[in-house]
C-alpha positions in Angstrom: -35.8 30.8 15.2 -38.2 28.1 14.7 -37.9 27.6 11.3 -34.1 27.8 11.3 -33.2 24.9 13.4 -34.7 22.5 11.0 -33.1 24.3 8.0 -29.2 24.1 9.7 -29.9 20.0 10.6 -31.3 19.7 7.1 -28.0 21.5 5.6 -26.1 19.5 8.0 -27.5 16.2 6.7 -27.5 17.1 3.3 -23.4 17.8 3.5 -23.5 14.8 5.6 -24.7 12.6 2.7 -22.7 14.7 0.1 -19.1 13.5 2.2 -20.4 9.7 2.4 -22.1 9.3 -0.7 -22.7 12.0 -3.1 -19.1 13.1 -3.6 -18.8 9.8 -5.9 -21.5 10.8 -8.3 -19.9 14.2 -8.9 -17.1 14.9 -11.9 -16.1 18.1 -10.5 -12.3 18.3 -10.0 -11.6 21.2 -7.4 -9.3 21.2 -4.2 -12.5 20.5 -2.5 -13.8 17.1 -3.7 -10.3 16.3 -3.8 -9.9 16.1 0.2 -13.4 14.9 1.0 -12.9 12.1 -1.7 -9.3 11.3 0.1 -10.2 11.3 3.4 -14.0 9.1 2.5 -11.8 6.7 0.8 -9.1 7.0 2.9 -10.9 6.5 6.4 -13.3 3.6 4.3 -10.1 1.6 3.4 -8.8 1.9 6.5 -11.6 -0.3 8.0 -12.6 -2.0 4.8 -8.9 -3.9 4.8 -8.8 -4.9 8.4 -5.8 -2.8 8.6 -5.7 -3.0 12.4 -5.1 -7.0 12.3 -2.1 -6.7 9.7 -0.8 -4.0 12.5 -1.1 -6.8 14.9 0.6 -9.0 13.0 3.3 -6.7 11.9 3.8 -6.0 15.7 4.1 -10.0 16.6 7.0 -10.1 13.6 8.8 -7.2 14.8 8.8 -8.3 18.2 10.5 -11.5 16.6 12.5 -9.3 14.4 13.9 -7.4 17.3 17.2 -8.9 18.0 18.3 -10.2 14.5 17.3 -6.3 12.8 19.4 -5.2 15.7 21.5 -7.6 14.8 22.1 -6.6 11.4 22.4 -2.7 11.7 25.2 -2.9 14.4 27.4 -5.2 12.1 26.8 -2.5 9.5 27.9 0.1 11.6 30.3 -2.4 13.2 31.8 -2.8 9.6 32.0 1.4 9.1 33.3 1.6 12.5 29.8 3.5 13.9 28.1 1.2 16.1 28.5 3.5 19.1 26.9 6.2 17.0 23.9 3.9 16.1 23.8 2.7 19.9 23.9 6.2 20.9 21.2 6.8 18.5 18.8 4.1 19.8 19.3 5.4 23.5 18.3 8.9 22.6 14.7 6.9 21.2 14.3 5.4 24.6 15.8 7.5 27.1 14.3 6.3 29.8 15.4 2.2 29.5 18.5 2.1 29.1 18.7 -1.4 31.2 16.4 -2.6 28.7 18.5 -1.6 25.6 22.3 -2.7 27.5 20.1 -6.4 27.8 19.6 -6.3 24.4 22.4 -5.3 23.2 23.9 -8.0 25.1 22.0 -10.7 23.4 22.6 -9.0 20.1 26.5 -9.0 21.0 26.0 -12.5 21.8 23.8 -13.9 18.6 26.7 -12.1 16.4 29.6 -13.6 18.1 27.7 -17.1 17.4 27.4 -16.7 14.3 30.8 -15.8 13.5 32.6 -19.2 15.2 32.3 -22.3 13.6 29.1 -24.3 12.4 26.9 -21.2 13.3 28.6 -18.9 10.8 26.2 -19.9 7.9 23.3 -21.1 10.0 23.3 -17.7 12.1 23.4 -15.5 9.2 20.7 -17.4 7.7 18.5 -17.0 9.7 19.1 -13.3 10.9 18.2 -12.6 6.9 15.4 -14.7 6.7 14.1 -13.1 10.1 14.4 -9.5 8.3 13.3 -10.6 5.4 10.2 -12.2 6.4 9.2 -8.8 8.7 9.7 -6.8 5.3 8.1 -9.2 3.0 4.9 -9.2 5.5 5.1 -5.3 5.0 5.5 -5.9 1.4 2.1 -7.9 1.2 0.2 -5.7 3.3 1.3 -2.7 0.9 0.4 -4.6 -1.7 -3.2 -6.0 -0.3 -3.9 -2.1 0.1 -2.8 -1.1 -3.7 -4.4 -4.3 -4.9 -1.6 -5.9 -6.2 -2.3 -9.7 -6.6 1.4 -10.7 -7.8 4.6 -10.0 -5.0 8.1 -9.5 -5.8 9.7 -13.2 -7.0 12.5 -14.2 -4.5 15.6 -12.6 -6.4 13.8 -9.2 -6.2 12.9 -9.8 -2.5 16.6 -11.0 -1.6 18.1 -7.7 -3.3 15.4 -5.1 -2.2 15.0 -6.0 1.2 19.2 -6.5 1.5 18.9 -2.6 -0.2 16.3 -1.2 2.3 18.6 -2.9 5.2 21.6 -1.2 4.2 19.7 1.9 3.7 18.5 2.3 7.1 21.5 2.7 9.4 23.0 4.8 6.5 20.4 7.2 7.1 20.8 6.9 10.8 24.6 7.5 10.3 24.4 10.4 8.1 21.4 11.9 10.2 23.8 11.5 13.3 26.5 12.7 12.1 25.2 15.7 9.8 23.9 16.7 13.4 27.4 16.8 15.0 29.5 17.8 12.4 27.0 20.9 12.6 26.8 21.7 15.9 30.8 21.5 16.0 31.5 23.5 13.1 29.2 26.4 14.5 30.4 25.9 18.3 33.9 26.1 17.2 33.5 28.9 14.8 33.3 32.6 16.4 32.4 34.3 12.8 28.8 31.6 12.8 27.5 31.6 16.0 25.2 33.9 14.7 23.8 30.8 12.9 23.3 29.1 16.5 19.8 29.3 16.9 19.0 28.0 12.8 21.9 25.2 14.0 19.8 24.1 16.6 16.5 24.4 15.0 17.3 22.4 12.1 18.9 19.9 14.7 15.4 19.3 16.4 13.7 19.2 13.0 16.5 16.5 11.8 14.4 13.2 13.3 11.5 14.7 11.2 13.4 15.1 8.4 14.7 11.2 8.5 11.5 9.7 9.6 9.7 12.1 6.3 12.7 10.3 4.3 11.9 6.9 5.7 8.1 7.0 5.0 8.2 8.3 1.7 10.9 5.7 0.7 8.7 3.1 1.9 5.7 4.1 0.4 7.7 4.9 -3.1 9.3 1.1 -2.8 7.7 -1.3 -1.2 4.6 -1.8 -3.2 5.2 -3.8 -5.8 3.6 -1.0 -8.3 4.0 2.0 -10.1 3.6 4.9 -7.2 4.3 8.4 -7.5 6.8 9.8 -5.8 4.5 13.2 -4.6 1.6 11.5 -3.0 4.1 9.4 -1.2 5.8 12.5 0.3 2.4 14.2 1.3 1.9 10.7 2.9 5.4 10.6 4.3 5.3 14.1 5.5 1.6 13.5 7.3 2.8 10.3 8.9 6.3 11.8 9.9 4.4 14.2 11.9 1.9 11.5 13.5 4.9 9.5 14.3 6.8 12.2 15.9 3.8 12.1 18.3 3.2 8.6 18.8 6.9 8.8 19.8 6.7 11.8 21.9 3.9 10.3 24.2 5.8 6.9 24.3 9.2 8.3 25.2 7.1 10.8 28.1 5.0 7.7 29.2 8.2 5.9 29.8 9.2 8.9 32.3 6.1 8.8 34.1 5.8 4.5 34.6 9.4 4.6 35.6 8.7 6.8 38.5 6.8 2.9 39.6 9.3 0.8 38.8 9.3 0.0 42.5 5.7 -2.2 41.7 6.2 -2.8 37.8 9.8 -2.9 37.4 11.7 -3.7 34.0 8.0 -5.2 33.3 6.9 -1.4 32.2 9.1 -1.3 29.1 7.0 -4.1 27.3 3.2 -3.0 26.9 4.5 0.3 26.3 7.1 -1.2 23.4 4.2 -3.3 21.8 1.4 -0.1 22.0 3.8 1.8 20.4 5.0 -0.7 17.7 1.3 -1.1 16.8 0.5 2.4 16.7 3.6 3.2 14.5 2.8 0.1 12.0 -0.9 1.5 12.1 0.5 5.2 11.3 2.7 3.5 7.9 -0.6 1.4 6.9 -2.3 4.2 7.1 0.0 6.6 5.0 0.4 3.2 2.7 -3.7 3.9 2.1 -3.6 7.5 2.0 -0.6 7.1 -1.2 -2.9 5.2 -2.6 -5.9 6.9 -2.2 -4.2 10.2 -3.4 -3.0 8.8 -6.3 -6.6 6.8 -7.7 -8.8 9.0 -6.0 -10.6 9.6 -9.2 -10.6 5.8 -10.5 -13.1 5.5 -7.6 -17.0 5.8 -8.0 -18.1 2.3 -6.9 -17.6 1.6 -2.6 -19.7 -1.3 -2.0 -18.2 -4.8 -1.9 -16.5 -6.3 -4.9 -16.9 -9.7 -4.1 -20.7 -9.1 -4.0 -20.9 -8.5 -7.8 -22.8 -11.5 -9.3 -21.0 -13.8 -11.7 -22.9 -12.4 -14.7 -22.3 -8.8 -14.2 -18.8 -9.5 -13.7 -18.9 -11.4 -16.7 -19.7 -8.7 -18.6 -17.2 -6.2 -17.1 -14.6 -8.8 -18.0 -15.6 -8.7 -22.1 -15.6 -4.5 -21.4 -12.2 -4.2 -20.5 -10.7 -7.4 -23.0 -12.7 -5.5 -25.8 -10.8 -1.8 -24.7 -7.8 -3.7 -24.5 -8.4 -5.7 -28.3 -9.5 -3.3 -29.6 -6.9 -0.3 -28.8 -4.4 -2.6 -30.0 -6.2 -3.2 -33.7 -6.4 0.4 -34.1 -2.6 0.6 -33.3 -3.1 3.0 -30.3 -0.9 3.2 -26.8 -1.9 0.5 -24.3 -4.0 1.5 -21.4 -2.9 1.2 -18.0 -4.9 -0.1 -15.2 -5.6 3.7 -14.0 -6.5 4.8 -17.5 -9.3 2.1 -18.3 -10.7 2.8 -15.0 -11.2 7.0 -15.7 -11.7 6.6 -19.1 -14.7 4.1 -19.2 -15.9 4.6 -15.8 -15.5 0.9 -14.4 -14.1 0.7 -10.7 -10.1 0.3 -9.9 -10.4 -2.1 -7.8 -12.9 -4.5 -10.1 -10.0 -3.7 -13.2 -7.7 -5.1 -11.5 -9.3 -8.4 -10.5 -10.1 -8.8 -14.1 -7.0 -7.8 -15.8 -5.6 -10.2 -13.8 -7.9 -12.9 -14.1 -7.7 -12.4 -17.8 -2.9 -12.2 -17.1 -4.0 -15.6 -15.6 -6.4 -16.9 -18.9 -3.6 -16.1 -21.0 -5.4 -13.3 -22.7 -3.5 -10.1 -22.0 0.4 -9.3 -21.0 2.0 -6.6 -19.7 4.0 -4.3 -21.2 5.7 -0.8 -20.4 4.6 2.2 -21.0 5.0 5.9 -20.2 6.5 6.9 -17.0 7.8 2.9 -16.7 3.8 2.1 -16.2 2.4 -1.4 -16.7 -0.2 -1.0 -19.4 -2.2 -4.1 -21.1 -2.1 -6.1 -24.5 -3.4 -8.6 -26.1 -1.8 -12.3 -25.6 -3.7 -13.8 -28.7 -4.6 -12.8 -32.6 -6.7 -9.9 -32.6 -9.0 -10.2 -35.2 -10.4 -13.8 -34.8 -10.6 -13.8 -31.0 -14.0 -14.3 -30.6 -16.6 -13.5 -27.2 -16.9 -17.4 -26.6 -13.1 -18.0 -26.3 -12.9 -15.3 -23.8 -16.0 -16.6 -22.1 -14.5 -20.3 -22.1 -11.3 -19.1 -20.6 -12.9 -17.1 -17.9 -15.5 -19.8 -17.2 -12.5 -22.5 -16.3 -10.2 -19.9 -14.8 -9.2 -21.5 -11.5 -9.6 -25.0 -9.6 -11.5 -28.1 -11.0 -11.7 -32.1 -10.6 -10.5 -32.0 -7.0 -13.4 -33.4 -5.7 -12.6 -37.3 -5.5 -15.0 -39.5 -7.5 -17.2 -36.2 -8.8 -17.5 -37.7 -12.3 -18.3 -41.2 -11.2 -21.2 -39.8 -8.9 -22.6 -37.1 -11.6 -21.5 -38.1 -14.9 -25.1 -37.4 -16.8 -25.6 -33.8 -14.8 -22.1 -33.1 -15.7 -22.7 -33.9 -19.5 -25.7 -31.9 -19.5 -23.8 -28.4 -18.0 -21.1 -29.1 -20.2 -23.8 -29.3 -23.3 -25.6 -26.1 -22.0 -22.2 -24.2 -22.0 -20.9 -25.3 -24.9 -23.7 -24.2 -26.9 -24.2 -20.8 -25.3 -20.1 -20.6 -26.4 -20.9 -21.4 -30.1 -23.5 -19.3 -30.3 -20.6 -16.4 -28.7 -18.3 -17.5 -31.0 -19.6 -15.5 -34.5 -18.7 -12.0 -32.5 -15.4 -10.9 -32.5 -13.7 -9.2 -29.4 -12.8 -6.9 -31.8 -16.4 -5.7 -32.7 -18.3 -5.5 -29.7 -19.7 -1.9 -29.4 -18.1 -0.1 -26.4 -18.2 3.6 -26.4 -15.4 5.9 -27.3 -14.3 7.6 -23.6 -16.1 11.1 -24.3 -19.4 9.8 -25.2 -18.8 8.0 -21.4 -17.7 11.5 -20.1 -20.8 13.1 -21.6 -23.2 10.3 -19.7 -21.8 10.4 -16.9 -21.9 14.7 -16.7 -25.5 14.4 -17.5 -26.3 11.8 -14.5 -24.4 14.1 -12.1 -27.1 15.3 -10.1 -24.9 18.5 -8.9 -25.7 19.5 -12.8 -29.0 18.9 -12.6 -29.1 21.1 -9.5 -27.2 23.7 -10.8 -29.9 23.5 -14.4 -32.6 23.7 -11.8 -31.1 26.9 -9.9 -30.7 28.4 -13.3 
């Protein structure tokens, strides 16, 4: 008994470490490392990116957003004659204010009959879009701060996306609604299917599910302004549909119960419990957001300390590792990599390729270019034979902001002359290699190093 105490906390610390840090250094590929690497990286980003703040925010701009997005789907369903059945549907989400909801829908009955009289017809729609707009393009950035995405959507694909995902919502309300009742009629009116009753009304509670499911995995699958596969954004959808479900099922029961106080809180109840909700739901999509993304790169991941630690130098030479794959794939006539692919392949971190492939987009050294699957994969921007190591080094060295300090080269014009003078002739000496030349590994010499630095391997060698 003694002796078996210390060997349980030493097996418990030893899969301890294996779930923080040792699944990273592993190049096994079962079901296994698979879910601990997801959820490590998963519960890690979720921190990391501050993801609680942009819920916050998200929360502030909705709250905002409230009246014109109510606004909005009403006239659509005003224009397909549904509003009642979109009105009915937001009741049945909070059964429990209904004084709340008829107040708004008076001021949303009000801001639309402004905007249809006179000077405010233009004004008033303007900003009703802009309101929506700028609620969805704050999604849109968060999204894209989690995929690490460092260019948005220009403002034409903005304007005609968000107008898209607008429409699309009370659609799906609409048809959710009214799949529901033309249902449950067919089967109450029918003698020959009442047999099919209990299904009916099963698949009538499982129908919110269903659309929320719809509505993550179409947010996930759109809004990022990237490539993402539409499976890992239904196993996101589906997880977050279900935490949802919850969130709403304690908010719509914690309604019931504060309302029995209404005689000391009064209407005041229905707003902390609005905003804790609206920040637990935008946490719950954030989160899904990571867990896409997570699924989808899981293996592109063996590096979790801080990126904007890495020293200048060691960057540096990362940056001539991926322009060389790039140069060189391109000399030998071979597909263009993606930003996934030079990350497995030649075992450099995702999130470190994509701060260089897009400081070298910025340099003017690489382009994008489609490739399979309607994936953005990298080429070169400039003659591939004679670009040499110092015009890559020059570009990367005065990438970004300079002479915006007022009167700099009038204070320091002889220690300016003598940096310039140092870097110039480290530059000519770089300039008599090519890009094109630089030794880099072929991918399965990388494969075999990194197999023989797992130290599972060498434990398994051992056991043997």
């Amino acid at each position: 008994m003694k002796n078996t105490l210390p060997k349980i906390i030493a097996r418990i610390k030893a899969l301890y470490n294996f779930c923080t840090v040792g699944v990273w250094k592993t190049t096994r590929d079962t079901l296994s490392v698979r879910i601990v690497k997801t959820l490590n990286l998963s519960v890690r980003s979720f921190f990391d990116r501050d993801l609680q703040m942009k819920s916050a925010s998200l929360t502030y701009s909705s709250v905002l957003a409230l009246v014109p997005a109510l606004a909005l789907m009403l006239a659509i369903g005003r224009g397909f004659g549904l509003q009642d059945l979109i009105s009915n549907s937001l009741y049945s989400y909070f059964p429990s204010q209904h004084k709340a909801l008829e107040t708004s829908m008076t001021f949303v009955d009000s801001y639309l009959k402004e905007a249809n009289n006179g000077i405010f017809v233009g004004v008033g729609i303007i900003i009703l879009l802009w309101t929506v707009v700028s609620l969805l393009s704050t999604v849109e950035e968060a999204f894209n701060n989690v995929w690490d995405i460092k260019k948005d959507r220009t403002i034409y694909q903005k304007i005609t996306d968000y107008i898209a995902i607008c429409l699309l919502v009370p659609i799906l309300m609409i048809c959710s609604s009214g799949v529901s009742i033309f249902m449950s009629t067919i089967v109450q009116n029918n003698v020959h299917l009442a047999f099919l009753s209990p299904l009916v009304n099963i698949s009538l509670e499982l129908a919110p599910l269903f659309l929320v499911w719809i509505a993550f995995t179409l947010s996930y699958y759109l809004i990022p302004n990237t490539k993402v596969q539409i499976k890992y954004a239904a196993v996101a959808g589906a997880i977050c549909a279900v935490a949802f479900q919850i969130i709403q099922l304690m908010f719509v029961n914690g309604q019931i119960y504060v309302s029995k106080y209404n005689a000391i809180y009064g209407s005041f109840s229905f707003l902390p419990l609005l905003l804790i909700w609206m920040q637990l739901s935008w946490l719950v999509l954030l989160f899904g957001c990571v867990l896409t993304y997570s699924l989808q790169n899981i293996f592109a991941f063996n590096f979790l300390g801080d990126v904007t630690t890495i020293s200048r130098d060691y960057r540096r030479k990362i940056s001539l590792v991926v322009a060389a794959v790039i140069y060189q794939r391109f000399h030998e006539g071979r597909t263009p990599l993606t930003r996934n692919d030079i990350s497995v392949l030649y075992d450099i971190p995702i999130r470190i390729v994509g701060d260089i492939t897009y400081d070298l987009q910025r340099c003017g050294l690489i382009y994008t270019v489609l490739v399979k699957d309607d994936t953005l994969g990298y080429s070169p921007a400039l003659d591939t034979p004679t670009l040499s190591v110092g015009t890559v080094l020059r570009r990367l060295d005065a990438l970004g902001d300079s002479d915006f300090i007022p009167r700099f080269k009038a204070i320091y014009p002889q220690l300016i002359a003598l940096t310039d003078k140092w870097n110039e002739m480290a530059w000519n000496d770089a300039d008599s290699t090519m890009v094109i030349n630089l030794p880099i590994p072929q991918p399965q010499t990388i494969k075999e190093v990194i197999a023989s630095t797992d130290p599972r391997t060498h434990d398994s060698k051992s056991a043997d």
